[in-house]
C-alpha positions, 0 to 999 in steps of 0.5 A: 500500500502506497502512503504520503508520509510527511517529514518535518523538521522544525529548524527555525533558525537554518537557511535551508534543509533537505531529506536524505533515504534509503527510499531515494537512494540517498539523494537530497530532497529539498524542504520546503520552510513554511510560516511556523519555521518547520522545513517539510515535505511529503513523500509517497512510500509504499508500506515497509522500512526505511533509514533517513536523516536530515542535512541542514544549512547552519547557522551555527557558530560551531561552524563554518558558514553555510555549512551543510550538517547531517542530523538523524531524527531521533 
């Protein structure tokens, strides 16, 4: 059975965020950030079990500029 699974990530204070999976062989998918600051997408999966993480573009001081950081929801 095919669903729409919404990933969210709630990262008000990152430029960007995009969505990597084992469902998309580990290609970005870009989020889009809506008016509360959540960076989301919606993604058609079939029924089963899949790994995925986040990269975001931080802000961070801890660092570099710009610098595109993995994060895995826990």
């Amino acid at each position: 059975m095919v669903a729409a699974i919404e990933f969210k990530l709630f990262a008000p204070n990152n430029k960007a965020a995009t969505l990597l999976g084992s469902f998309s062989q580990w290609a970005a998918i870009p989020l889009e950030k809506d008016e509360k600051r959540y960076f989301r997408t919606n993604i058609k999966l079939e029924d089963g079990i899949y790994q995925y993480k986040f990269r975001v573009q931080s802000q961070s001081p801890c660092f570099e500029p710009h610098e595109w950081v993995e994060v895995t929801d826990a």
